[in-house]
N, C-alpha and C positions, 0 to 999 in steps of 0.2 A: 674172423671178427675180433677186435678188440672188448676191452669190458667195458667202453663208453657207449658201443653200438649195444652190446648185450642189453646193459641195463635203461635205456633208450627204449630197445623192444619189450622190453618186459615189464618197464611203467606204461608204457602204450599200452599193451596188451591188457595189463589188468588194468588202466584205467576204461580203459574202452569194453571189456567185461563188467566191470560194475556199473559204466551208464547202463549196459542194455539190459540189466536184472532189474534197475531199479526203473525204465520205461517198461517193462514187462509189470514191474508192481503197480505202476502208475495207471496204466492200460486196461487192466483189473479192474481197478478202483472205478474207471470210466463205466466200464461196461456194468458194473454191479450198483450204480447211482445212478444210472438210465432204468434201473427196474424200481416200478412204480411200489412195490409191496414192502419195502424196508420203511422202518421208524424214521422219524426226525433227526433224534440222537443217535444215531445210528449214519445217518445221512451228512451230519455235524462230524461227526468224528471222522469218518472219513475222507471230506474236504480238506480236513486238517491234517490227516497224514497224507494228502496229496500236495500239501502247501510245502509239509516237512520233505518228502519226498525229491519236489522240485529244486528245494532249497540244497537239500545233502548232492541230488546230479550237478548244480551249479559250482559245489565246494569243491567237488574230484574234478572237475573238469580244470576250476583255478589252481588246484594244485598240483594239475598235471602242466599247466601253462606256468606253472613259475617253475616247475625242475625244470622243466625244457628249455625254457628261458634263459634260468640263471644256473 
């Protein structure tokens, strides 16, 4: 294997390791705002790190699409 292949698999790899930690945090979030006993703010706040959440998997994902790319 040359080092364009190397580092090829190895931005895969870790981009593709850090989606599935951050749908593993995302999945959390789902299951613990389907329980009725949490506060409002509580409820708020965690929407919004679901928003953040979303937003950060969308950024790794583009920036694994432009090494790849370009």
């Amino acid at each position: 294997m040359n080092l364009d292949t190397v580092t090829i698999l190895t931005d895969t790899l870790d981009a593709l390791g850090t989606v599935l930690i951050g749908v593993a945090a995302l999945s959390v979030h789902r299951r613990v705002l389907s329980d009725a006993k949490i506060s409002r703010k509580v409820v708020t706040a965690m929407r919004l790190e679901q928003f953040i959440g979303v937003a950060g998997i969308c950024m790794i994902i583009a920036s694994f699409l432009v090494k790849i790319i370009f």
